[in-house]
VMD Tcl script that draws the C-alpha trace (Angstrom):
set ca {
  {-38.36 -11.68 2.51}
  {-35.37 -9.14 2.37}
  {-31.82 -11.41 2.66}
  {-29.50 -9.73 5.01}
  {-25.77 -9.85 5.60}
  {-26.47 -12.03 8.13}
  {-28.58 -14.56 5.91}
  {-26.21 -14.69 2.99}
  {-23.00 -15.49 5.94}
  {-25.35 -18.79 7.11}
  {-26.06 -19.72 2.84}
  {-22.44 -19.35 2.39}
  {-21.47 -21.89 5.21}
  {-23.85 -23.77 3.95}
  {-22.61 -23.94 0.68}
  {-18.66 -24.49 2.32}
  {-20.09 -27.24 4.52}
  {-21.52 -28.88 1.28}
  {-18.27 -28.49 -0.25}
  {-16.08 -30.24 2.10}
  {-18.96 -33.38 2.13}
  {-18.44 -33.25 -1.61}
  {-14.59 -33.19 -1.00}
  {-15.08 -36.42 1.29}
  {-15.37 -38.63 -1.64}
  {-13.52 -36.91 -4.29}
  {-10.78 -39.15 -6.30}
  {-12.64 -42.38 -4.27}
  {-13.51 -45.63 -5.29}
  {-17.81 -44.54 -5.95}
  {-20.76 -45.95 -7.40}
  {-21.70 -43.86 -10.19}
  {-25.46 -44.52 -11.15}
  {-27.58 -43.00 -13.80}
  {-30.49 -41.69 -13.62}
  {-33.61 -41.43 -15.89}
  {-32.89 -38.75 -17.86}
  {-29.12 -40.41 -18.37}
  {-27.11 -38.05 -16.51}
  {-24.81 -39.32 -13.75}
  {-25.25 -39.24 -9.94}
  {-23.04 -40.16 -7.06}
  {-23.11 -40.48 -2.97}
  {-21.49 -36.82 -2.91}
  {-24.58 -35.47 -5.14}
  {-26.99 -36.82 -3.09}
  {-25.13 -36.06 0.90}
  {-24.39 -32.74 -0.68}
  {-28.29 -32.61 -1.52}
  {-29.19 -33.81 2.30}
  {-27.09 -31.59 3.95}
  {-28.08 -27.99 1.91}
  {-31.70 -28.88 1.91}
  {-31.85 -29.58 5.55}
  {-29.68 -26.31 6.70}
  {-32.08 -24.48 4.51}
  {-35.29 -26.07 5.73}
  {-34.00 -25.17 9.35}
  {-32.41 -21.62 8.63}
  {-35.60 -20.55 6.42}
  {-38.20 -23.30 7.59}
  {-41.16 -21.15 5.61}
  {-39.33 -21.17 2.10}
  {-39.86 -24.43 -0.24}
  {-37.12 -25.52 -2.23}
  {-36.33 -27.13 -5.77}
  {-33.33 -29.64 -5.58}
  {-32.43 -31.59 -8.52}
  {-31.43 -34.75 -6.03}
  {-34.75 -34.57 -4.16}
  {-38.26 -35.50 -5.76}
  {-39.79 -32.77 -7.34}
  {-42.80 -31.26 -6.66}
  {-45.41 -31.01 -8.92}
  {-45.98 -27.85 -10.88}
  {-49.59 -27.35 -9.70}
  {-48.08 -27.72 -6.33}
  {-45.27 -25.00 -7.12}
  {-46.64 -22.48 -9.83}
  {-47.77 -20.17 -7.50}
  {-44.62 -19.94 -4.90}
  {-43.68 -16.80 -4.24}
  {-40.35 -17.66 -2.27}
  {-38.21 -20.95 -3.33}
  {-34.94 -22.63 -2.86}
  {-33.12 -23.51 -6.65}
  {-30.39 -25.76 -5.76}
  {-27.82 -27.93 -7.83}
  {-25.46 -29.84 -4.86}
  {-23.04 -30.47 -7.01}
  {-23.11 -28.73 -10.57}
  {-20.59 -30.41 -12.82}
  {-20.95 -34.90 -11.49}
  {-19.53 -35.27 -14.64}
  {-15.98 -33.15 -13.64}
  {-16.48 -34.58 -10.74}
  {-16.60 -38.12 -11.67}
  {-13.32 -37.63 -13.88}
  {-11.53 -35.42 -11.73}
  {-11.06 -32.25 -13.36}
  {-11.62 -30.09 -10.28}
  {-14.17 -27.90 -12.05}
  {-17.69 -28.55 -10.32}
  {-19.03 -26.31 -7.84}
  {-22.11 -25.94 -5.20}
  {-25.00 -24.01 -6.62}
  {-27.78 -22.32 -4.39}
  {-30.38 -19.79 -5.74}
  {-32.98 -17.74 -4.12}
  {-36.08 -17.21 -6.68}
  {-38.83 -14.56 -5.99}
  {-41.40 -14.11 -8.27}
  {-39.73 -16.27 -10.77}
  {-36.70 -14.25 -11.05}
  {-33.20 -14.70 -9.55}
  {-33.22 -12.45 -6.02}
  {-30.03 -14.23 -5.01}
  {-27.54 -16.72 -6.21}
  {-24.21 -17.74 -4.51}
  {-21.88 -20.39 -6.34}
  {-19.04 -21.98 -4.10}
  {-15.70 -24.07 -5.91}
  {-14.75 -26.46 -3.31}
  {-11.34 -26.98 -4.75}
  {-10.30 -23.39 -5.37}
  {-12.42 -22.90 -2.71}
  {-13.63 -19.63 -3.72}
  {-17.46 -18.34 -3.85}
  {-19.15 -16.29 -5.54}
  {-22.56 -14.30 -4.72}
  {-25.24 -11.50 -5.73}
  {-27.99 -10.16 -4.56}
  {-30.11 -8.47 -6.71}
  {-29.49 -4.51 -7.05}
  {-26.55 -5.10 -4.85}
  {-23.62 -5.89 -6.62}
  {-22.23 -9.19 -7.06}
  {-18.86 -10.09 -4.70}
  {-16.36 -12.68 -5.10}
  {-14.59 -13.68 -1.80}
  {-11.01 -15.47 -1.78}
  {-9.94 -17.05 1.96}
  {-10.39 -13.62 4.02}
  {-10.57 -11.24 0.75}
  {-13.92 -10.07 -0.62}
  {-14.08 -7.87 -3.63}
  {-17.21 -6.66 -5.53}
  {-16.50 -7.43 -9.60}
  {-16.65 -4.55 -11.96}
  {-19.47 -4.69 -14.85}
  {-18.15 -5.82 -17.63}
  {-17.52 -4.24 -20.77}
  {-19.11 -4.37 -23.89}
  {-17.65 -6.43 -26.87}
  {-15.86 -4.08 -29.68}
  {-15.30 -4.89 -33.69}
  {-12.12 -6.91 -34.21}
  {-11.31 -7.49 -30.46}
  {-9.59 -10.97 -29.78}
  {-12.87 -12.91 -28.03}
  {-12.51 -15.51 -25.56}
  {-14.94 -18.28 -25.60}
  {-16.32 -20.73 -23.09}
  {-17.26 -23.94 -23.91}
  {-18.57 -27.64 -22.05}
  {-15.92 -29.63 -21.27}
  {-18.44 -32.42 -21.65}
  {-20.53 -31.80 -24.46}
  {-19.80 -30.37 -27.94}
  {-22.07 -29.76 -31.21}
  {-21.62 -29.19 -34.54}
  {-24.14 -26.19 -33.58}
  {-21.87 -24.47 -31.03}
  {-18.75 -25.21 -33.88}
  {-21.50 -23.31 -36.40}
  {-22.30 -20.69 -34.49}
  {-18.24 -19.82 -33.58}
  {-18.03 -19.77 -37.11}
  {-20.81 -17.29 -37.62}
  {-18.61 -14.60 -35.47}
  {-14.99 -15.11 -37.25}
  {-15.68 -11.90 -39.36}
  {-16.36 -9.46 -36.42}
  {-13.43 -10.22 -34.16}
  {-9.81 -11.05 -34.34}
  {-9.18 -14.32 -33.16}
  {-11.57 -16.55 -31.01}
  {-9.96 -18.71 -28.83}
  {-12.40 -21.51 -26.99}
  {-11.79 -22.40 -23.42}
  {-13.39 -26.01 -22.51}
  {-14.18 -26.14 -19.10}
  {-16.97 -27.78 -16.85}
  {-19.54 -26.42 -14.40}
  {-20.94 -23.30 -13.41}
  {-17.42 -21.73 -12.71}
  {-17.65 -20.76 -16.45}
  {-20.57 -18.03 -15.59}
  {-17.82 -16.76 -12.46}
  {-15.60 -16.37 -15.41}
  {-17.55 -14.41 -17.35}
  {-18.82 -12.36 -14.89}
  {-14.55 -11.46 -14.09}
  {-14.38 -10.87 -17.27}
  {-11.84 -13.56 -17.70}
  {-14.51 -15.43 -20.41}
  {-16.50 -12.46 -23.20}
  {-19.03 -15.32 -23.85}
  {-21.07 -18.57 -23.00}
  {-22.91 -20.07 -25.85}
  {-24.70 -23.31 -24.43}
  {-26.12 -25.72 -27.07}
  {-26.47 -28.77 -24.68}
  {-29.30 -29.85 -22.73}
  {-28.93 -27.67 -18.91}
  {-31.64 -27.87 -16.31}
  {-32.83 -24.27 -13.82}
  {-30.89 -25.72 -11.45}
  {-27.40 -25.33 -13.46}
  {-28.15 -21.53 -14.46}
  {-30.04 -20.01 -11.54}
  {-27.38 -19.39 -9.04}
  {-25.10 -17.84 -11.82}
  {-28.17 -15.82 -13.24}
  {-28.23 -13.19 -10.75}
  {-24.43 -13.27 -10.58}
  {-24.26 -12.65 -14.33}
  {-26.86 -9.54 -13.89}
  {-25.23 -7.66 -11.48}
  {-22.17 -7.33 -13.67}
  {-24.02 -6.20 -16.54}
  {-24.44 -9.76 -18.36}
  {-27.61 -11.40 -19.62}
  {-28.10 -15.29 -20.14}
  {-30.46 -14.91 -23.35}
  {-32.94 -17.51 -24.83}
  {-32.21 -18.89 -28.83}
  {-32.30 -16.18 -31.04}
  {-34.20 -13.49 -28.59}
  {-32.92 -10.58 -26.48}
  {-35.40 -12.20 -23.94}
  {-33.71 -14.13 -20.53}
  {-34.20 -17.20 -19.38}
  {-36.90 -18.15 -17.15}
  {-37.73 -20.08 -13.68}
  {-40.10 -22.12 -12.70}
  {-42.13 -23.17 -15.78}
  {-43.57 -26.28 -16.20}
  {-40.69 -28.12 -17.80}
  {-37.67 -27.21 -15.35}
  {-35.33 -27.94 -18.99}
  {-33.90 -24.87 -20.12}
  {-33.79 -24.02 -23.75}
  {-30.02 -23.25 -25.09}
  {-28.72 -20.16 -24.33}
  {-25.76 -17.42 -24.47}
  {-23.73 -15.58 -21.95}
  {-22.98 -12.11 -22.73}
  {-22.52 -8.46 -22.14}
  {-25.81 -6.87 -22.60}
  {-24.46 -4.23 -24.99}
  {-23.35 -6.46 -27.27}
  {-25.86 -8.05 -29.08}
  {-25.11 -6.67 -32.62}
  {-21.89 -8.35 -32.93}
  {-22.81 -12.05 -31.75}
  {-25.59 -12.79 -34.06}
  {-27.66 -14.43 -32.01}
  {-30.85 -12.70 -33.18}
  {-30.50 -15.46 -36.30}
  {-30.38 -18.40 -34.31}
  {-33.22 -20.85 -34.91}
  {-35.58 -20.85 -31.72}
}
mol new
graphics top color blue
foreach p $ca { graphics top sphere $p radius 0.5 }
foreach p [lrange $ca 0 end-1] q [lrange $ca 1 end] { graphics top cylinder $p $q radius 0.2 }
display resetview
């Protein structure tokens, strides 16, 4: 399947339209349930869900799809798709719930088990966010589209800018900080929820993600392909090796955000697997 211009207009309408059913119950009166693996879920999550899924099913009626508010199918059943749909409806229930404004709409094309596309929309700021692989990743603003710049590696005693959960903390992710004080200037840690972190970083607003809390394909995938095209890599514990889609456990390992160059300041070749 080759996505065209046209194709990525009808995912990105999609992914508006979701937004504004998010936006319908935003700072409401909700149920808030919790699901089995004790992470929240509301009406918006699941509408959000409904609405993507079928848009997607009738835009691309020959491409499966992954949602993490719809039963998931089995691995025997999906190990050997070629072609799937990796979507998180609402990425950040959490921010959501407590109304931060940070959650966003995440949709992901995989092929072959890699990122092909991934397109991340902010209902709030109302901003989105897309790549395509070997194309360039583009951020548009109400009628303004620009394509972002790759980013640049990290230097010796630069000031580094930080991302980190607005909902979960570790003494790992404090440890690890600590592990970089001697190679840069000052580190300064910016909390904040969602996959609008990996837009941040791939802007170059954010040098680097280090996620020590428990994330599922879903949260990553969209923002995967996004962080490629600008020269980034989202790299499993202590390897140079990238995540990876589709395996039989959909849990991603922890992770870190950063320039691809810059490996041999971050020391993330020493942490523990």
């Amino acid at each position: 399947m080759i996505i065209t211009e046209q194709n990525i207009e009808q995912i990105i309408t999609i992914a508006i339209q979701a937004g504004e059913k998010i936006l319908e119950y935003y700072k409401k009166d909700i149920n808030v349930e919790i699901k089995e693996d004790k992470t929240p879920v509301t009406i918006a999550d699941k509408e959000a869900s409904k609405l993507i899924t079928t848009a997607l099913q009738k835009a691309f009626p020959e491409i499966p799809f992954i949602s993490e508010e719809e039963n998931i199918p089995e691995y025997e059943t999906r190990k050997n798709w070629e072609y799937y749909w990796l979507i998180d409806p609402l990425d950040g229930t959490k921010e959501f719930i407590n109304q931060t404004d940070e959650f966003t709409v995440n949709i992901a094309l995989v092929k072959n088990n890699k990122i092909y596309f991934g397109l991340i929309y902010h209902p709030i700021r109302k901003l989105t966010y897309y790549a395509l692989e070997n194309q360039g990743a583009y951020k548009i603003s109400g009628s303004k589209k620009i394509k972002l710049s790759k980013t640049d590696s990290l230097t010796n005693n630069m000031p580094l800018i930080v991302a980190g959960s607005r909902s979960y903390s570790s003494q790992t992710f404090n440890t690890y900080i600590e592990s970089l004080n001697g190679n840069f200037s000052k580190i300064t840690i910016q909390r904040l929820g969602s996959s609008y972190k990996f837009c941040l970083a791939a802007e170059s607003s954010i040098h680097l993600y280090p996620r020590f809390g428990p994330t599922s394909e879903w949260d990553t995938a969209a923002a995967h392909i996004i962080c490629n095209e600008v020269g980034l890599v989202i790299l499993q514990p202590g390897s140079d090796q990238e995540l990876e889609y589709n395996k039989e456990s959909l849990l991603n390992p922890h992770f870190l955000v950063c320039n691809k160059d810059s490996l041999d300041l971050l020391n993330w070749l020493k942490t523990p697997s």
